[in-house]
N, C-alpha and C positions, 0 to 999 in steps of 0.2 A: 632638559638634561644638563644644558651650560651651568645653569642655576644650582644646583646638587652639587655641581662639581665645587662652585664657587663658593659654596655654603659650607661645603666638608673641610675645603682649605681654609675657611676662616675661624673653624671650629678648630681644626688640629692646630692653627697660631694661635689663637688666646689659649689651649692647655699648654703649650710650651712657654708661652710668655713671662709666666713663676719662673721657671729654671733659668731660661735665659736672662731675664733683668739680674737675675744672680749673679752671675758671672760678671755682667757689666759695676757689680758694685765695689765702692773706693773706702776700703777704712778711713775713718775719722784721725784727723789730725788737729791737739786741740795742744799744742805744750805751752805752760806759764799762762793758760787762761784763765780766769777767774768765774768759777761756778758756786760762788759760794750761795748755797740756798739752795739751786737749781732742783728742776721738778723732772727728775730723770726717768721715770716712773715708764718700765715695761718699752727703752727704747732700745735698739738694737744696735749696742758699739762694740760686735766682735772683731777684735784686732787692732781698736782704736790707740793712740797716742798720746797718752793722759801724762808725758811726763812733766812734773812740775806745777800739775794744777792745782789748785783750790779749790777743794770742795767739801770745804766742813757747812755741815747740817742740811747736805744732799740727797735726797731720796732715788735712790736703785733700785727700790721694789718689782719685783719681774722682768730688769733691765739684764738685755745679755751681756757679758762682760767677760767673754772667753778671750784668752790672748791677751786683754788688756794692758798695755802698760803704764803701771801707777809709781814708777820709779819717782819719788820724792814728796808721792803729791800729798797733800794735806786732807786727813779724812777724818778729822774732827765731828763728833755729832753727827758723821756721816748715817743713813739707813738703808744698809742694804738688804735685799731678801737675805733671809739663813741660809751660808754656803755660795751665796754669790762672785764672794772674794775668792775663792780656794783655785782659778785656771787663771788667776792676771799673775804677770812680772810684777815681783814688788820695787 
């Protein structure tokens, strides 16, 4: 029976473990860095800190980018999915 018990509790922590690491997560802080080129592709920077950076001919393909702030940054030849840009601060 101890075993059931022990098994259910560590069944019911790895399905909370998605929500919770959530919670623990730190937006990105990247100002005046230099990503020119970068392979952005489908990475997950909601709320990140892009002000100031370089990122002409950067691929955003399936990259979240909600909240974003892109105040100044340089988006030259940038590629991002269609309507990716439409929830950042410009």
């Amino acid at each position: 029976m101890p075993r059931w018990i022990a098994f259910g509790g560590l069944v019911a922590f790895m399905v909370n473990v998605p929500t919770v690491s959530k919670s623990f997560r730190r937006p990105l802080n990247l100002p005046r860095e230099d990503l020119k080129g970068a392979w952005l592709q489908g990475l997950d920077m909601e709320g990140a800190d892009m002000n100031n950076v370089n990122l002409q001919g950067a691929n955003f393909a399936g990259a979240n980018l909600r909240n974003v702030n892109l105040q100044n940054a340089s988006l030259q030849g940038a590629k991002p999915q269609e309507g990716s840009f439409t929830k950042c601060t410009p």
